[in-house]
FIGU-457054 format. One record per residue (C-alpha): x, y, z; residue in three letters; residue number from 1. Coordinates in Angstrom, 2 decimals. Layout:
REM FIGU-457054
+---------+---------+---------+---------+-----+
|       u |       v |       w | residuo | num |
+---------+---------+---------+---------+-----+
|       X |       Y |       Z |     ala | NUM |
...
+---------+---------+---------+---------+-----+
This chain:
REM FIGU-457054
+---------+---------+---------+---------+-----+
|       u |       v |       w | residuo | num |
+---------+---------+---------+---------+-----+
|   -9.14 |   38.58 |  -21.54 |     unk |   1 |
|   -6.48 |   40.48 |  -19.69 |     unk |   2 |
|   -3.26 |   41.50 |  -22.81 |     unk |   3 |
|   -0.04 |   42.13 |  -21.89 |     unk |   4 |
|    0.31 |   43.44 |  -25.28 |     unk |   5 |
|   -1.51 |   43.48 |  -28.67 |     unk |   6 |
|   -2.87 |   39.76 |  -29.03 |     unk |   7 |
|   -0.97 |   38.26 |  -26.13 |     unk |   8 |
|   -3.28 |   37.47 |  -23.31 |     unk |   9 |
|   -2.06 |   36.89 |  -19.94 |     unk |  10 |
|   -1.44 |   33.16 |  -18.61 |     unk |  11 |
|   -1.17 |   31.82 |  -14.91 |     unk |  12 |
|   -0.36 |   28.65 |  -13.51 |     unk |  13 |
|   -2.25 |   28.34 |  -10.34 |     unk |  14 |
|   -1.41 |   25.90 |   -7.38 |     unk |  15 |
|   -4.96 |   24.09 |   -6.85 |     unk |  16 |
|   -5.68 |   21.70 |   -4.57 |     unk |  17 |
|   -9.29 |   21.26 |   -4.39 |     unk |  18 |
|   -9.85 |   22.97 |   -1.58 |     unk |  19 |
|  -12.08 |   26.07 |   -1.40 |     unk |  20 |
|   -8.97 |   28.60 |   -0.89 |     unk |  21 |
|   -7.29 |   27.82 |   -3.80 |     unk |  22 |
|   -9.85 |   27.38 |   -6.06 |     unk |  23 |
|  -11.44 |   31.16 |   -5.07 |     unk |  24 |
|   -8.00 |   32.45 |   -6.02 |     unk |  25 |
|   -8.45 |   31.04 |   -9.28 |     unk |  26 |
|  -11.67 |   32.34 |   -9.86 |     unk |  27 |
|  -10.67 |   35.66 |   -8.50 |     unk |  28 |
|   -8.08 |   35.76 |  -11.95 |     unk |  29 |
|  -10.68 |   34.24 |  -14.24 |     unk |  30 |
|  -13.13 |   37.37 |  -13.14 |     unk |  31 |
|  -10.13 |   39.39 |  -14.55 |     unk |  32 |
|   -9.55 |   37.79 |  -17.96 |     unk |  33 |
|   -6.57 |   35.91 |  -16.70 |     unk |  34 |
|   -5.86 |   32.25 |  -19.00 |     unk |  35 |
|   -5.55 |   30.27 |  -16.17 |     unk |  36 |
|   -4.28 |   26.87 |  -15.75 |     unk |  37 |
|   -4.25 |   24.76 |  -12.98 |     unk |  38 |
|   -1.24 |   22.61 |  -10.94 |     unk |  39 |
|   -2.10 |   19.32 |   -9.02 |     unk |  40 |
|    0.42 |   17.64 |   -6.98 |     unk |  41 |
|   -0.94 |   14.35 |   -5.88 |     unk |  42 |
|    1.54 |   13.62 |   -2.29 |     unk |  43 |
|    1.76 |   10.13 |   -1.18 |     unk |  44 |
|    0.40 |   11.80 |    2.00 |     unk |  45 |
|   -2.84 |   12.89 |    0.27 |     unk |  46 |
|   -5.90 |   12.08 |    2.98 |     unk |  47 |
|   -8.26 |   12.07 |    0.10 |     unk |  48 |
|   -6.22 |    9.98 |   -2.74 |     unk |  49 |
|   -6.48 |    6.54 |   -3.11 |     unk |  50 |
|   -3.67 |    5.05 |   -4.56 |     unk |  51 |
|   -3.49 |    5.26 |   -8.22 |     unk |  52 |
|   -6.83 |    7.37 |   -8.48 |     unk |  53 |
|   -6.88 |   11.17 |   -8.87 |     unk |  54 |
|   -8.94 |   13.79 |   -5.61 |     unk |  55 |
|  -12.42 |   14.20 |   -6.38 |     unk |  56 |
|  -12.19 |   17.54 |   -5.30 |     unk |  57 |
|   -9.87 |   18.69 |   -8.03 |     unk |  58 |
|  -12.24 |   17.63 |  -10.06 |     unk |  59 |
|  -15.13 |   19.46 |   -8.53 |     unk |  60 |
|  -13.39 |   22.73 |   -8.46 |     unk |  61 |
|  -11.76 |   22.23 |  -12.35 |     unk |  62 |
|  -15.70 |   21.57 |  -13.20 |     unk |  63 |
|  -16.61 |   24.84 |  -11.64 |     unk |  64 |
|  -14.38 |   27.30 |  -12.88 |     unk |  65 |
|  -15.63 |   26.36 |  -16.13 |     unk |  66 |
|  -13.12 |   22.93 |  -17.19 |     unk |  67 |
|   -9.98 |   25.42 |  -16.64 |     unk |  68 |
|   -6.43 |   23.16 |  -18.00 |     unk |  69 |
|   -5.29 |   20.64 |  -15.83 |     unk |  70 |
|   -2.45 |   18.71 |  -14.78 |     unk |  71 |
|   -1.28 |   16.49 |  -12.05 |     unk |  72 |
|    2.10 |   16.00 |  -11.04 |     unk |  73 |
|    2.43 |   13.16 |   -8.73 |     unk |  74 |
|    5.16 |   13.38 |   -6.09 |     unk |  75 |
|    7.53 |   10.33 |   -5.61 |     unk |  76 |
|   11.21 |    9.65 |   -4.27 |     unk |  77 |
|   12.50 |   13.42 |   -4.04 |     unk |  78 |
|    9.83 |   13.92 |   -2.00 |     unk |  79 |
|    9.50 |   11.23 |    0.25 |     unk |  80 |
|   13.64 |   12.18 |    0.83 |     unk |  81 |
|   12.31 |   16.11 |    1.42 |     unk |  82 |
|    9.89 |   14.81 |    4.04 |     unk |  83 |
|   12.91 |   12.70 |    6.24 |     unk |  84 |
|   15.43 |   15.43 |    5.92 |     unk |  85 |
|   13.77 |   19.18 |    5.52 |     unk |  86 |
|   15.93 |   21.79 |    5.97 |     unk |  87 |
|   13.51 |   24.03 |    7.40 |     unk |  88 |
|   11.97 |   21.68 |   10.45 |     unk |  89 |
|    8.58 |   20.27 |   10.33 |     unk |  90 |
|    5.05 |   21.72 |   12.17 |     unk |  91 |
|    3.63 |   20.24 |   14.99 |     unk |  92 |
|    3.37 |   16.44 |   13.23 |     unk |  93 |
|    5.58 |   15.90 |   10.28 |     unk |  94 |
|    4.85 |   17.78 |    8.33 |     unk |  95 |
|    7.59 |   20.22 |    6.59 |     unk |  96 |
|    5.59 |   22.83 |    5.51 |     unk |  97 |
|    7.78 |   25.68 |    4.29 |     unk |  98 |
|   10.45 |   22.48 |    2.30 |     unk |  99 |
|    6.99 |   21.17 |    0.94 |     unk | 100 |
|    5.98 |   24.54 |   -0.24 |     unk | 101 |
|    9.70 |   25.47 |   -1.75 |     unk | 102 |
|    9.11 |   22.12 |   -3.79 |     unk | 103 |
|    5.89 |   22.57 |   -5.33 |     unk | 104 |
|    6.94 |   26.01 |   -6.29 |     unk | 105 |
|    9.65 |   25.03 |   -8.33 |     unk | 106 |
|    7.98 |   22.34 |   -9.81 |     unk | 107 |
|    5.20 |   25.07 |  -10.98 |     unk | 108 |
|    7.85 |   27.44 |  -12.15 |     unk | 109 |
|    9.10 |   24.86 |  -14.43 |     unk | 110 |
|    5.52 |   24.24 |  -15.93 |     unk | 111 |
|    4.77 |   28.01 |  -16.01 |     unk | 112 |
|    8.40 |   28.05 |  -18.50 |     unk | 113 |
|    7.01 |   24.84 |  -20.08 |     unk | 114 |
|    3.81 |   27.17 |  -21.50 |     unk | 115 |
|    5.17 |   30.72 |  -21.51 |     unk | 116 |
|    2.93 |   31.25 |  -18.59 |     unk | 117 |
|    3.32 |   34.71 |  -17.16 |     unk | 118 |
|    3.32 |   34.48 |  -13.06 |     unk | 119 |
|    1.86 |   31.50 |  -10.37 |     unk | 120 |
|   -0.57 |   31.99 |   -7.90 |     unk | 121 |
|   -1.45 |   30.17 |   -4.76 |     unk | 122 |
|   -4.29 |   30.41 |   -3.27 |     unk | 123 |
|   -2.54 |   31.10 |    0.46 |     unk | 124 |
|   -4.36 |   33.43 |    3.27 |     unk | 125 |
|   -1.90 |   35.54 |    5.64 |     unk | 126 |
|   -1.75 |   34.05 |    9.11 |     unk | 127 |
|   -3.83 |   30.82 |    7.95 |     unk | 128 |
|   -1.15 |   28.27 |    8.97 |     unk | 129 |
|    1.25 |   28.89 |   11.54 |     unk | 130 |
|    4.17 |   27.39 |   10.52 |     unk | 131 |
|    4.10 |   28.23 |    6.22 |     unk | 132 |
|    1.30 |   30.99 |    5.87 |     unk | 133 |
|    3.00 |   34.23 |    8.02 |     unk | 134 |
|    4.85 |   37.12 |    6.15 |     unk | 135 |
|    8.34 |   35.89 |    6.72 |     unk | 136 |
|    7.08 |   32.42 |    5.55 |     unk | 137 |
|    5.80 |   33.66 |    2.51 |     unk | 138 |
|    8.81 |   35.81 |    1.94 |     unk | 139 |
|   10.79 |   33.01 |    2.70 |     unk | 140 |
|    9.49 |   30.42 |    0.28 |     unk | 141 |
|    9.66 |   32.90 |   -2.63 |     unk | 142 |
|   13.16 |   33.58 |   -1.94 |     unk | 143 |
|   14.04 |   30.10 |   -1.54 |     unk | 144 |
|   12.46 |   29.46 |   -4.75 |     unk | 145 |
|   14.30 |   32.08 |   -7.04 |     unk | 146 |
|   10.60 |   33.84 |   -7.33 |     unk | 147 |
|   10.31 |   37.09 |   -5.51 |     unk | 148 |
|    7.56 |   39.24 |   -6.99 |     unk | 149 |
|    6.71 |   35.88 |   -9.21 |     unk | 150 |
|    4.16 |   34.34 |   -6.62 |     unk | 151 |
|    0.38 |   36.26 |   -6.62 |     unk | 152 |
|   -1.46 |   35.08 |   -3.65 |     unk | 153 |
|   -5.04 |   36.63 |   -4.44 |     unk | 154 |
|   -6.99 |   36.12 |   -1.42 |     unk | 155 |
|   -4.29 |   38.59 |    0.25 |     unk | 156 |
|   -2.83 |   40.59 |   -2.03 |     unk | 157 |
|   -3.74 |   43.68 |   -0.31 |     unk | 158 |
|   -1.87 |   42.98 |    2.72 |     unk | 159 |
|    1.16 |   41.95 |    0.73 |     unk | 160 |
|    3.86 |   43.89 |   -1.41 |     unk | 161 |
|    2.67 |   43.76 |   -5.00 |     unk | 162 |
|    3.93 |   41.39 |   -7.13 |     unk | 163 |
|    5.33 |   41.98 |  -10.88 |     unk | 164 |
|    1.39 |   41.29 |  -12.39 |     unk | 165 |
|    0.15 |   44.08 |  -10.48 |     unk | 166 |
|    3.17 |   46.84 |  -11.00 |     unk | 167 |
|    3.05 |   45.66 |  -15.21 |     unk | 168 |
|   -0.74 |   45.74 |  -14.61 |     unk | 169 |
|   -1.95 |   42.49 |  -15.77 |     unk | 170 |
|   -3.89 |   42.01 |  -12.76 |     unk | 171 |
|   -5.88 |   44.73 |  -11.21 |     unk | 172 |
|   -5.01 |   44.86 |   -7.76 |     unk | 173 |
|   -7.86 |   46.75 |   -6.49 |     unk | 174 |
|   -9.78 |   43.90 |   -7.35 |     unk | 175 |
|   -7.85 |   41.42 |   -5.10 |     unk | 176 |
|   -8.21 |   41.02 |   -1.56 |     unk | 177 |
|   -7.35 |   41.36 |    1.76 |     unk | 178 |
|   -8.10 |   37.95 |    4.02 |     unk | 179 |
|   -6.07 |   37.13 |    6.81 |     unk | 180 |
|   -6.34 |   35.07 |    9.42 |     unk | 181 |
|   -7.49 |   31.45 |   10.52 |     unk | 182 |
|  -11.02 |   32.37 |   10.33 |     unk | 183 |
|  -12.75 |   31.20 |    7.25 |     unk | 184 |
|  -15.84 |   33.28 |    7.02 |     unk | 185 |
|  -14.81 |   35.44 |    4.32 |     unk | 186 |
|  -14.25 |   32.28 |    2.60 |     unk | 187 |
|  -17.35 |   30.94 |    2.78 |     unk | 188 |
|  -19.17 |   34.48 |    2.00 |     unk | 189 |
|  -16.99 |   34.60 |   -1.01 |     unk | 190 |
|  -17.97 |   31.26 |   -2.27 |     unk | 191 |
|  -21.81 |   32.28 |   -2.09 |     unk | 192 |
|  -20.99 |   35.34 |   -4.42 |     unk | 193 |
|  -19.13 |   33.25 |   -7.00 |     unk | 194 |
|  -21.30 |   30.73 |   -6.75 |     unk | 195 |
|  -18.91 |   28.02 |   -5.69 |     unk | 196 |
|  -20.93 |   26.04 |   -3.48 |     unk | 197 |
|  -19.12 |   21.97 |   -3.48 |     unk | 198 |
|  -15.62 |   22.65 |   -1.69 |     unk | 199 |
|  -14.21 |   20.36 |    1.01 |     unk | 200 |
|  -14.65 |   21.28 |    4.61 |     unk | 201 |
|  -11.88 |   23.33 |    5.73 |     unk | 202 |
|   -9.71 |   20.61 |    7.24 |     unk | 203 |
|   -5.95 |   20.08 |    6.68 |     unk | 204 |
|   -5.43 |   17.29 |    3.62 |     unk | 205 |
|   -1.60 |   16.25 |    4.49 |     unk | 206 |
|   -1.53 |   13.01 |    6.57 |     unk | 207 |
|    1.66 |   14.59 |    7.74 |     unk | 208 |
|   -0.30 |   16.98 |   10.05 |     unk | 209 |
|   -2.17 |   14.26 |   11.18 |     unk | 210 |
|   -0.18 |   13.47 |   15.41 |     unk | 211 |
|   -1.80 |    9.92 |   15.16 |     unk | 212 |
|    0.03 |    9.42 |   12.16 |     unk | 213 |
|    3.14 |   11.64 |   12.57 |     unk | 214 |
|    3.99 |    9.39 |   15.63 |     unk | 215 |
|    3.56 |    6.19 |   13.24 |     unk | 216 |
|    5.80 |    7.20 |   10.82 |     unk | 217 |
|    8.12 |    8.67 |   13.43 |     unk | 218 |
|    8.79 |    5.07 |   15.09 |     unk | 219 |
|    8.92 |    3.64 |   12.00 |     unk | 220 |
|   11.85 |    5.84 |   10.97 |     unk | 221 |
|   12.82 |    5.08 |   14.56 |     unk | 222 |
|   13.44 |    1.66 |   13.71 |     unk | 223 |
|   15.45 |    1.97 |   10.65 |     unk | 224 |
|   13.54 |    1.99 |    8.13 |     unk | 225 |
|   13.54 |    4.36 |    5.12 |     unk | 226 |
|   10.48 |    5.59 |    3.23 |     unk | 227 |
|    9.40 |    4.83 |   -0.50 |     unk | 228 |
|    5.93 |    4.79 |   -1.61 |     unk | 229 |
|    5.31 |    1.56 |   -0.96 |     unk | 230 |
|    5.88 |    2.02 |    2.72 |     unk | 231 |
|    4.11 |    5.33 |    2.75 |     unk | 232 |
|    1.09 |    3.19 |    1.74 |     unk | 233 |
|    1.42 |    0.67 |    4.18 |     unk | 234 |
|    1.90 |    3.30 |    7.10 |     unk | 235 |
|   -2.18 |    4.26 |    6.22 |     unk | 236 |
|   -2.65 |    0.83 |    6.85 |     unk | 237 |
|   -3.79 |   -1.35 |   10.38 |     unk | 238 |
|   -1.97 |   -1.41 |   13.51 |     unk | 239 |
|    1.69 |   -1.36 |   13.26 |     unk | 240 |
|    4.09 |   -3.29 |   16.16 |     unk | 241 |
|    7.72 |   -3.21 |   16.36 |     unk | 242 |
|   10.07 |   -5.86 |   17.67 |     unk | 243 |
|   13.34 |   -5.14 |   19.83 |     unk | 244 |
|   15.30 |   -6.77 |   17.00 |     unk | 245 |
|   13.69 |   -5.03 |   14.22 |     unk | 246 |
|   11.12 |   -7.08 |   13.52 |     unk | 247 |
|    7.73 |   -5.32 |   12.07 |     unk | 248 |
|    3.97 |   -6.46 |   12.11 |     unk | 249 |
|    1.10 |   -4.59 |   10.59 |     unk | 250 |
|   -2.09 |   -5.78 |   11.62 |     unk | 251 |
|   -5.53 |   -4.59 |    9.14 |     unk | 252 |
|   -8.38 |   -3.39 |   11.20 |     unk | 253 |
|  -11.34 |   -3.98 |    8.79 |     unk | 254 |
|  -11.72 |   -5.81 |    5.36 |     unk | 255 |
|  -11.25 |   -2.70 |    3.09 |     unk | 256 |
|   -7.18 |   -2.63 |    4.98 |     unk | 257 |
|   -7.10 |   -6.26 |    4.11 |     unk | 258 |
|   -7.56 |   -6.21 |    0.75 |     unk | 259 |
|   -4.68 |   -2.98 |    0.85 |     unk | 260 |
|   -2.91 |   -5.37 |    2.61 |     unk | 261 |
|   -2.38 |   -8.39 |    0.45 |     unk | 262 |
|   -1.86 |   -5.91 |   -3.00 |     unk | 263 |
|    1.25 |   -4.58 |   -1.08 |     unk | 264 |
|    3.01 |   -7.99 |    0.11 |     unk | 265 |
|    6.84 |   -8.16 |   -1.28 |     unk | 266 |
|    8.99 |  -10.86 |   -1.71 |     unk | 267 |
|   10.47 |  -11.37 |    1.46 |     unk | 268 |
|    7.25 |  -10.49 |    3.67 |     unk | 269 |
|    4.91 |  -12.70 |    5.22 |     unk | 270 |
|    1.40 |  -12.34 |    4.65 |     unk | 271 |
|   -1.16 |  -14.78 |    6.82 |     unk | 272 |
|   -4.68 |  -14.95 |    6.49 |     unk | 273 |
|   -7.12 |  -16.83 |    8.38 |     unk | 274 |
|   -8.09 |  -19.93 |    6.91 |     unk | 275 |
|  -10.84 |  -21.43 |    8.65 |     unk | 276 |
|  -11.78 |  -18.61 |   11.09 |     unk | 277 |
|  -12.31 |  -14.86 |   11.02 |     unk | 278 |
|   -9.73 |  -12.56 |   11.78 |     unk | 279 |
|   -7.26 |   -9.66 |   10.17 |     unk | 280 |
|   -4.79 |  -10.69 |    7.43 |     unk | 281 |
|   -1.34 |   -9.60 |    8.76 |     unk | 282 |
|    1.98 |   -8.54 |    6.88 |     unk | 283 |
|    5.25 |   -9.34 |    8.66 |     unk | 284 |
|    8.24 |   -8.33 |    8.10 |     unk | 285 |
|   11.73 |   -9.88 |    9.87 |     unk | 286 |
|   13.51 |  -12.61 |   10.58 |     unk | 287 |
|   11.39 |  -14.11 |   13.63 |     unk | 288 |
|    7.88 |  -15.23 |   12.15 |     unk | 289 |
|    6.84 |  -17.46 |   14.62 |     unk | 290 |
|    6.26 |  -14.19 |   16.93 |     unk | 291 |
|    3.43 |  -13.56 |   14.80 |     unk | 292 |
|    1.37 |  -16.53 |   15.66 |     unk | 293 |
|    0.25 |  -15.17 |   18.85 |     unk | 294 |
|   -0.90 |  -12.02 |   17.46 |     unk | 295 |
|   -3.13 |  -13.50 |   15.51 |     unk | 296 |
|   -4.78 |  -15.62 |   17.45 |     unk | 297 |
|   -5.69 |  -12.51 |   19.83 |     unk | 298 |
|   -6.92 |  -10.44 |   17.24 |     unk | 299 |
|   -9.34 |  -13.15 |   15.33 |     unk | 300 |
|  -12.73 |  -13.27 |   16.41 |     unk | 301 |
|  -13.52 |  -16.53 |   17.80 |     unk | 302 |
|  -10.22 |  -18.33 |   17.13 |     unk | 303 |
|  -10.74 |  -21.72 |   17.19 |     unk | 304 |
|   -8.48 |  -23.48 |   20.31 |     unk | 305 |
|   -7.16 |  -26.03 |   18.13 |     unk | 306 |
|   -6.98 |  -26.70 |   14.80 |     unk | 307 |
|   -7.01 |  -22.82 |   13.44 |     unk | 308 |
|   -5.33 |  -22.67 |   10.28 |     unk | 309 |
|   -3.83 |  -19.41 |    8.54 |     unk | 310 |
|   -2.97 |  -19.12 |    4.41 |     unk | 311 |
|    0.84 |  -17.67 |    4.68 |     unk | 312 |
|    2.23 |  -16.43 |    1.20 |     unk | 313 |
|    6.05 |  -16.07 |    1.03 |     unk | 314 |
|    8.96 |  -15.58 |   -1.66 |     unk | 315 |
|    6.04 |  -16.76 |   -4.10 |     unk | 316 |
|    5.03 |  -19.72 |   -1.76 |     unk | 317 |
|    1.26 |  -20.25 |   -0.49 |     unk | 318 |
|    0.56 |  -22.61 |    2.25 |     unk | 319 |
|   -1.31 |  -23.42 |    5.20 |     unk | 320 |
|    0.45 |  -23.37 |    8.83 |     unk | 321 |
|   -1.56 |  -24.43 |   12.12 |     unk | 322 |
|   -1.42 |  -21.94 |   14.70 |     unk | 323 |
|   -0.18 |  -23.29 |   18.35 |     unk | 324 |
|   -3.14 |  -24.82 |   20.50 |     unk | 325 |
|   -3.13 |  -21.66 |   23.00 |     unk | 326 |
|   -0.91 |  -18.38 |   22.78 |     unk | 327 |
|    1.90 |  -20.29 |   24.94 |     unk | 328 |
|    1.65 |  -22.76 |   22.97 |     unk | 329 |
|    4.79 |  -24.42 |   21.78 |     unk | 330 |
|    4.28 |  -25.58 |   18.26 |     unk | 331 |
|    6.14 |  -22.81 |   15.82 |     unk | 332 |
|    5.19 |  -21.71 |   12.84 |     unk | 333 |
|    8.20 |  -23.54 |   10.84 |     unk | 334 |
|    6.38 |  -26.29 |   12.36 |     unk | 335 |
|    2.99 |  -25.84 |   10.90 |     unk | 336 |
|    4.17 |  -24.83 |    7.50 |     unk | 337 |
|    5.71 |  -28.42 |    7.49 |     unk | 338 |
|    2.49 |  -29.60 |    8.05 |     unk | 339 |
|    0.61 |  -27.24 |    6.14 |     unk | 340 |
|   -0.84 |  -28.04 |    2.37 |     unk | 341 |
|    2.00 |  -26.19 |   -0.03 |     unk | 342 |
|   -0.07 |  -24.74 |   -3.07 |     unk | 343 |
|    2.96 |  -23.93 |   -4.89 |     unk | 344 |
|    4.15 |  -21.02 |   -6.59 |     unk | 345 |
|    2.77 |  -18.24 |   -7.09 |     unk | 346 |
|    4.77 |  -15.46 |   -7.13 |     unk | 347 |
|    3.46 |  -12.19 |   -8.53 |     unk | 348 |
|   -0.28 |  -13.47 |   -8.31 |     unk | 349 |
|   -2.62 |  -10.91 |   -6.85 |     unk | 350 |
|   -3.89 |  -12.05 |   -3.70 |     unk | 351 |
|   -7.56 |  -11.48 |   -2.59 |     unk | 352 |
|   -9.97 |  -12.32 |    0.17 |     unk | 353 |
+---------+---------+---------+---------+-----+
């Protein structure tokens, strides 16, 4: 156990994500004696974290550098605001790479105070990423941060000024190393040494970089709305439509987004089902529901020409409406909600297929 003085052994706090980067950086320190403790940040925008559950991969890499401290900080509101307004730009989607590093870094600072931790590691490569990962970047962040010579990034160490662990000589840097680049052979060849063999593949986990999505939740902050967890959620969800006068429709595109669907209905949303034919449950939100009739009827699957019926929950109300006879039609939907079987209140009720 590496002592930065009689009895007192050395403590990091270490930045993992589950991915095979960051958790070779950790096992880099634990080869050295380092205490080391591990960091999760669960993002809203986390491809591989259902709501409410924690990544399978942190658990995987915790489990094989030997059950190493955890915790999880989950990200809410100050983040979601960091991801509308970052001060330092986003990547190619949007993603704000160099704000969302700044946060986390703070956050871990705090913890490492928390537990008289002595330094934080990441387990960032030079030149990996293009927008957060370059010298400047790095340099950047840490200054941003109030950490200079605080932040130990292992897996390039070498190619980086030392940090105040290696010039006090808690960590031996002649044991760290020198990887660079977006290549991730090294990586791997590491891995097989340390005998860390169930990592992700080497894909990006931020929905953020994702362009399909980036250009979602651009036009949804297009049309005026703002961003909370709920509606981070609902942007993983279906087909999304936007009206000229603000109106919003999200459409699910299997039975797994339908369930998703109905848990996140509010108040003053719309949710229809199909009643008596098979089709996507849809979530609208405006002023002008009768728009969404139409849209329904072209995405069921064998709508019925008359007499299809959709379940519409609203403001704790659950009834049936009749959609028109064709999509010009000229029944609306206050229309069929008059004639449509009321089934009372029942607001707050979880609603399932």
């Amino acid at each position: 156990m590496a002592m930065s003085g009689p009895g007192v052994k050395i403590i990091a706090v270490g930045l993992l994500s589950g991915g095979l980067d960051s958790t070779l950086a950790a096992q880099v320190l634990l080869d050295q004696g380092i205490d080391v403790r591990a960091l999760n940040f669960v993002s809203p925008f986390c491809c591989c974290t259902p709501r409410g559950n924690g990544c399978a991969a942190v658990v995987r890499s915790v489990a094989q550098l030997g059950n190493i401290p955890l915790r999880r900080v989950s990200l809410g509101q100050e983040y979601l605001q960091m991801v509308l307004q970052p001060r330092y730009g986003y990547g190619r989607g949007m993603n704000p790479c160099i704000d969302c590093r700044i946060s986390k870094l703070r956050k871990a600072y705090e913890y490492m105070r928390e537990i008289g931790a002595h330094f934080l590691f990441t387990g960032e490569v030079l030149g990996q990423r293009p927008m957060s990962q370059h010298f400047r970047a790095l340099e950047l962040i840490d200054r941003e941060c109030g950490l200079t010579g605080l932040v130990l990034r292992p897996l390039s160490a070498s190619l980086l000024p030392p940090t105040q662990a290696e010039r006090l000589g808690w960590v031996d840097r002649g044991k760290l190393l020198a990887f660079s680049g977006r290549s991730r052979k090294n990586q791997i060849r590491l891995a097989a040494e340390k005998n860390i063999a169930d990592y992700p593949c080497p894909a990006g986990g931020c929905l953020l970089t994702d362009m399909h999505f980036a250009g979602k939740l651009r036009k949804w902050l297009q049309n005026g709305y703002g961003l909370t967890a709920r509606d981070a959620e609902l942007l993983k969800i279906g087909r999304h439509l936007f009206f000229s006068n603000g109106d919003r429709l999200i459409i699910a595109r299997n039975q797994e987004e339908c369930g998703k669907l109905e848990k996140l209905v509010c108040t003053d949303d719309f949710l229809f089902i199909p009643e008596n034919f098979s089709g996507p449950s849809v979530l609208f939100s405006g002023k002008n529901p009768e728009a969404v009739l139409k849209k329904i009827r072209f995405f069921g699957k064998k709508t019925p020409l008359t007499g299809a019926m959709v379940r519409c929950f609203h403001r704790g109300r659950d009834s049936l409406a009749f959609l028109p006879a064709s999509a010009s039609g000229e029944n609306s939907l206050a229309q069929g909600l008059r004639v449509g079987i009321s089934a009372g209140n029942r607001a707050g009720e979880h609603i399932s297929r």
